[in-house]
C-alpha positions as CSV (number, residue, x, y, z in Angstrom):
1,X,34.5,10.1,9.6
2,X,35.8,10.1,6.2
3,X,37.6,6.6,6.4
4,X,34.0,5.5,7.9
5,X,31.6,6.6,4.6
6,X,33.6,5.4,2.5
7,X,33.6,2.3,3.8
8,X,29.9,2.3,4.1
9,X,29.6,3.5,0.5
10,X,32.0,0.9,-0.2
11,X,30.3,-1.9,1.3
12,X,27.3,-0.5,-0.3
13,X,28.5,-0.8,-4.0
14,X,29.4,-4.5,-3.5
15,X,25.9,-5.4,-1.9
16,X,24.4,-3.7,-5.1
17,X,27.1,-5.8,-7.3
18,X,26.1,-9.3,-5.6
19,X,22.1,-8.2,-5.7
20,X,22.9,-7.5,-9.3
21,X,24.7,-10.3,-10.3
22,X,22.0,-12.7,-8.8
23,X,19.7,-11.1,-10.7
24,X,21.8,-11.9,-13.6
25,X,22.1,-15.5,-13.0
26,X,18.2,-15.4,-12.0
27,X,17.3,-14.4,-15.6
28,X,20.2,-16.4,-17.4
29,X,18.5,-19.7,-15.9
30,X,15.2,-18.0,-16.8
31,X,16.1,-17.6,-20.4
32,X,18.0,-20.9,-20.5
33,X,15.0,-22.6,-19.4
34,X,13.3,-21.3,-22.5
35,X,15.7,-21.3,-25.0
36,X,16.6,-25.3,-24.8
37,X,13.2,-26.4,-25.5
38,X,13.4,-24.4,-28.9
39,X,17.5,-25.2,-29.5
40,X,16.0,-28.8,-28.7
41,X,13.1,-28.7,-31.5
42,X,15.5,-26.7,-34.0
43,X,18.1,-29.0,-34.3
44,X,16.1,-32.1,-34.0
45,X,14.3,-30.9,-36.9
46,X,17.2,-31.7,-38.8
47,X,18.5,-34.8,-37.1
48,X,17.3,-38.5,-38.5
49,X,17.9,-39.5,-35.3
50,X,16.8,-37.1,-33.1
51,X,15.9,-38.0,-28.9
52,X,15.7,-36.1,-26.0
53,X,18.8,-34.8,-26.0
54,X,20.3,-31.3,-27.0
55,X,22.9,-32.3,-29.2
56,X,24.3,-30.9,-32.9
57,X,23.5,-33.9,-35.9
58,X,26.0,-35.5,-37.0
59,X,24.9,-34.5,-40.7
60,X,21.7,-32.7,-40.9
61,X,19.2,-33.2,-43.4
62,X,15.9,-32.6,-44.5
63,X,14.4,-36.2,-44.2
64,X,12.1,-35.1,-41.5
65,X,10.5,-32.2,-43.5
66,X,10.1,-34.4,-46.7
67,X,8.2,-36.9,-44.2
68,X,5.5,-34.7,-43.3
69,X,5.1,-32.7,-45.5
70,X,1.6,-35.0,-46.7
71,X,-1.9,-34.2,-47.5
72,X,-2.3,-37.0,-44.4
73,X,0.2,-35.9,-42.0
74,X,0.4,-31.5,-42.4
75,X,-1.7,-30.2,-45.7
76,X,-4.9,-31.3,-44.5
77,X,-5.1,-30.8,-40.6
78,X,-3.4,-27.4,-41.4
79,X,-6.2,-26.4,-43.6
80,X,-9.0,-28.2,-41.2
81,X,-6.9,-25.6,-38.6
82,X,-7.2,-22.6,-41.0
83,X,-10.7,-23.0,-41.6
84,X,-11.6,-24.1,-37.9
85,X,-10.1,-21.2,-36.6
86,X,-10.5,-18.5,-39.1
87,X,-14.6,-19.2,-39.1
88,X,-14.7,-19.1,-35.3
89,X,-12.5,-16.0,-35.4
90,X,-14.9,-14.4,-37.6
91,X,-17.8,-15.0,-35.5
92,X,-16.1,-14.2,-32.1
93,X,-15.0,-10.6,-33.7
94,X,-18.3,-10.2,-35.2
95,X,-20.3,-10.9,-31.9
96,X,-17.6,-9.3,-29.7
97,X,-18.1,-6.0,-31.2
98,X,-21.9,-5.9,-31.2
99,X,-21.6,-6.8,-27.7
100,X,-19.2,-4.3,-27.2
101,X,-20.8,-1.5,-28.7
102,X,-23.8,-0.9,-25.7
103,X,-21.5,-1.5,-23.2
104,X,-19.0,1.1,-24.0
105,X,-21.5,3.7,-25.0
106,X,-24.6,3.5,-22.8
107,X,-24.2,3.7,-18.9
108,X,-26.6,1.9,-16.3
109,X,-26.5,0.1,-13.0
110,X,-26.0,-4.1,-14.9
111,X,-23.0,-2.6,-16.9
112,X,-20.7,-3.3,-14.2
113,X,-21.8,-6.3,-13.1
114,X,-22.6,-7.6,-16.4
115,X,-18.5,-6.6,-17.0
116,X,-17.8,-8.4,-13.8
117,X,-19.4,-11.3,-14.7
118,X,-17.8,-11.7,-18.2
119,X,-14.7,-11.2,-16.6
120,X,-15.4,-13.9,-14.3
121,X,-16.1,-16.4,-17.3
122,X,-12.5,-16.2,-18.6
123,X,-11.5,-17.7,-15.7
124,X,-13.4,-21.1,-15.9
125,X,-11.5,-24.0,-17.1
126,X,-12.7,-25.3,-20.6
127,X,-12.6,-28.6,-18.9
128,X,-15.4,-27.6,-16.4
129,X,-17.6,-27.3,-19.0
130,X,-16.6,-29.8,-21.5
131,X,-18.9,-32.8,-20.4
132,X,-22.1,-30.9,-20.3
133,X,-21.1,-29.3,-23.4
134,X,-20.7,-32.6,-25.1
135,X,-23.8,-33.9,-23.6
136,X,-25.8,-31.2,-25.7
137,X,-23.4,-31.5,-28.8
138,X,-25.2,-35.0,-28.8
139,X,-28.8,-34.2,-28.7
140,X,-28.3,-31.3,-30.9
141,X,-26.4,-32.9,-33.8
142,X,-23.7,-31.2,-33.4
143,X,-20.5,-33.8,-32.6
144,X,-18.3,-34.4,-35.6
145,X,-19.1,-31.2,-36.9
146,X,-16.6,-28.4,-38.4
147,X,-19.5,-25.4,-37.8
148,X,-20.7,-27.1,-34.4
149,X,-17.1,-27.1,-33.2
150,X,-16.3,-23.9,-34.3
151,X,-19.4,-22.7,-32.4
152,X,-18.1,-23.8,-29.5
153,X,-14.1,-22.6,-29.8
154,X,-16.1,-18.9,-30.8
155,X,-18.2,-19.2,-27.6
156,X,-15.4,-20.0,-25.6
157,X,-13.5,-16.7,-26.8
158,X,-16.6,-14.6,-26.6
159,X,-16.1,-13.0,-22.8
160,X,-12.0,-12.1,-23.3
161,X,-12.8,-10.7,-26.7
162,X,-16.2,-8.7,-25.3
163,X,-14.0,-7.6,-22.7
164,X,-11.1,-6.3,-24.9
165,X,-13.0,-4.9,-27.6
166,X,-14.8,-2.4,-24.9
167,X,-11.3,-1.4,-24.2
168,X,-10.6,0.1,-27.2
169,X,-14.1,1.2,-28.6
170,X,-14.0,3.5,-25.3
171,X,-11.1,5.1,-27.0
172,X,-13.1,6.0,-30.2
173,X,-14.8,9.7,-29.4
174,X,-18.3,10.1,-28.9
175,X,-18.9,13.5,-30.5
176,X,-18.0,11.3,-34.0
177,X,-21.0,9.0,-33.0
178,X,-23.3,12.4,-32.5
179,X,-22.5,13.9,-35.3
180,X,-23.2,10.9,-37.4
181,X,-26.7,10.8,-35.8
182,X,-27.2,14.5,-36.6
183,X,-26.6,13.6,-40.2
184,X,-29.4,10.9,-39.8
185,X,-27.7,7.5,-39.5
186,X,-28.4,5.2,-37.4
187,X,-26.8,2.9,-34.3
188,X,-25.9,0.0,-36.9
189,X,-24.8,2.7,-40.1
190,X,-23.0,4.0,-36.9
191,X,-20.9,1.0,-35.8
192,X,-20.3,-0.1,-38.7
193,X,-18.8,3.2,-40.8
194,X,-18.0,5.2,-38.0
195,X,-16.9,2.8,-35.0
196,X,-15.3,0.0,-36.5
197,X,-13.0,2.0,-39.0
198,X,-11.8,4.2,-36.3
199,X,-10.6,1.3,-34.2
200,X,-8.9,-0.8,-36.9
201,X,-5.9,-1.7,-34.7
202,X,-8.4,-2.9,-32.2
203,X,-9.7,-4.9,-33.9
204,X,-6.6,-6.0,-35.8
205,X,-6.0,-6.9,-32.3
206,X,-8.6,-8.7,-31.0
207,X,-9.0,-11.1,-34.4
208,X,-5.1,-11.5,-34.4
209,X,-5.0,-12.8,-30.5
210,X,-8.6,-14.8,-30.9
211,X,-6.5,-16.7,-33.8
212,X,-4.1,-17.0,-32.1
213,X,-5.7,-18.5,-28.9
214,X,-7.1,-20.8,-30.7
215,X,-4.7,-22.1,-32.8
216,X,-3.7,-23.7,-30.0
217,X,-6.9,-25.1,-28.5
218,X,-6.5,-29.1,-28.3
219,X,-9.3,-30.1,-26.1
220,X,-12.2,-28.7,-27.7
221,X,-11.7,-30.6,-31.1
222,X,-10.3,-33.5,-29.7
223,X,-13.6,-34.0,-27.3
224,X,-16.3,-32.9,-30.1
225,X,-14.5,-34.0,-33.9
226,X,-14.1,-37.7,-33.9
227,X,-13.5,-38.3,-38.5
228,X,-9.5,-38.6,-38.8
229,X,-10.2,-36.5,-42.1
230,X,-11.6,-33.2,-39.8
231,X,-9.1,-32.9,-37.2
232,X,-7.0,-30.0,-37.0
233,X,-3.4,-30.1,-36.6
234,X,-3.5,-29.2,-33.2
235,X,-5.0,-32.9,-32.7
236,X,-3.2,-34.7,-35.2
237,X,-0.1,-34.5,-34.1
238,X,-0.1,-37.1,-31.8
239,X,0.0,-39.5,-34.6
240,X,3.6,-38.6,-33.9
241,X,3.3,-40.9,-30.8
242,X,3.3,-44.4,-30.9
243,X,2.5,-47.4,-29.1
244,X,4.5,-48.4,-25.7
245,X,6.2,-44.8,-25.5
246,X,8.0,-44.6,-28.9
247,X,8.0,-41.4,-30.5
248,X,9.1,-40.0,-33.8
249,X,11.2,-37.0,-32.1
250,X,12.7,-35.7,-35.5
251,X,9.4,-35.5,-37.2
252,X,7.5,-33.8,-34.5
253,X,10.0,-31.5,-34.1
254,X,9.9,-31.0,-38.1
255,X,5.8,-30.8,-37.8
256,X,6.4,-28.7,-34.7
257,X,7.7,-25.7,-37.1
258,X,5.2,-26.1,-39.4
259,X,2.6,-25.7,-36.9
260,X,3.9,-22.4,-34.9
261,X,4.9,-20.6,-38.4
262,X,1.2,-19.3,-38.7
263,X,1.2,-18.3,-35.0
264,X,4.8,-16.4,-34.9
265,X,4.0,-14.3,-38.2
266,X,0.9,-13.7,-36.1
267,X,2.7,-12.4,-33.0
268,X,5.0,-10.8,-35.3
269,X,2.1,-8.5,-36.3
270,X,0.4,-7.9,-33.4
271,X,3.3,-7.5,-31.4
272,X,4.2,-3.6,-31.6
273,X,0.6,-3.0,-31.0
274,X,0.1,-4.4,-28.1
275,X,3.1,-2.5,-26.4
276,X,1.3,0.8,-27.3
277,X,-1.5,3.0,-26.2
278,X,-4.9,3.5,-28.2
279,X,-6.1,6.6,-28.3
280,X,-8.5,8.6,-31.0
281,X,-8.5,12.1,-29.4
282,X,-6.9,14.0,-32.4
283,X,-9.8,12.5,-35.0
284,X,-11.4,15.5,-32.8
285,X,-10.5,19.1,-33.3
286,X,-11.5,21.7,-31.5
């Protein structure tokens, strides 16, 4: 009987081993799969004559920095980017949380379908929309337009950042909001000295992952800004591809980090928040 479990527990260790061991290998392709593309735009960076393949330069240099770094080619879409994205962060933040601010605080029978329904919005494809959008871009005005774009891109964030910003402003107590009004201020002295404050990281949240969303948005400016001298670099970097298939791989690899550096110190920062909890119970004491 002995001889017998052992066996069994024996058997059972090396199914565990071989279960483990394809997870292993399961993950290490995982990661591989990720990690080329990056080794691939690092070292390419830093190759004159950089292609497809994942392979150390001969001698590295900087050539493919020094060639975009241009008002044309990086200074200018980069700040068209800056101040595409940072206005329609703005205004997505700003509109989120007065949208926010009734729905987390004030309870009736269209608050969960209203919820629903914003939910439901996130899901559409921006490409489902884009033609009728464009249709009214062009009786309103509004193509070729920095403010008209960024209209849009904060439209476009609106429901996700509605939807988060509930989440945390539930998390800010109540009884601060009532004792405010007892003191004789009102919903919008509220909100704004009371509310917001409280849920900094929220918000630092929200405005960090809007940013960051669209920093990456190509469609929207490519369909509604047509002036070489308003695109953002999102759209301008495929001046990095040429006619009949030829592409510039050391240069948009160099312009490649350029354009993520904003976006990882942005991660960077909102990274350790968004692994943790948000909760304002101890601004409240007994």
């Amino acid at each position: 009987m002995r001889g017998g479990t052992k066996a069994v527990a024996r058997a059972g260790m090396k199914r565990a081993t071989r279960v483990r061991l394809a997870s292993d290998a399961a993950l290490a392709v995982v990661t591989a799969a990720f990690l080329l593309p990056l080794l691939w735009l690092l070292l390419s960076s830093i190759d004159a004559e950089a292609d497809l393949r994942v392979r150390l330069p001969s001698s590295p240099t900087t050539e493919n920095f020094q060639a975009v770094l241009t008002d044309e080619i990086t200074f200018t879409p980069m700040l068209n980017s800056l101040l595409l994205c940072g206005s329609a962060t703005l205004l997505t933040v700003t509109c989120a949380a007065l949208a926010a601010y009734p729905l987390s605080r004030y309870r009736s029978r269209f608050s969960r379908p209203y919820l629903l329904t914003i939910l439901f919005t996130t899901c559409l494809p921006i490409t489902a929309i884009m033609v009728p959008v464009y249709g009214l871009f062009v009786q309103v005005n509004l193509v070729d337009t920095m403010y008209g774009t960024a209209l849009f891109l904060a439209t476009s964030q609106l429901p996700f950042s509605i939807w988060l910003m509930k989440n945390f402003m539930d998390g800010v107590p109540t009884v601060l909001e009532e004792a405010a009004w007892t003191d004789g201020a009102s919903m919008i002295q509220t909100l704004t000295r009371i509310v917001l404050p409280l849920m900094g990281p929220g918000m630092t949240v929200v405005m960090i992952y809007t940013f960051i969303q669209l920093w990456g948005n190509f469609f929207v400016p490519f369909m509604l800004l047509l002036s070489p001298d308003q695109l953002p670099a999102s759209v301008s970097i495929f001046t990095f591809f040429g006619n009949h298939g030829s592409v510039i791989y050391g240069q948009l690899a160099a312009f490649s980090i350029l354009y993520s550096t904003p976006v990882l110190l942005l991660y960077i920062l909102i990274s350790r928040r968004l692994g943790g909890g948000f909760a304002l119970g101890g601004a409240v004491k007994g």
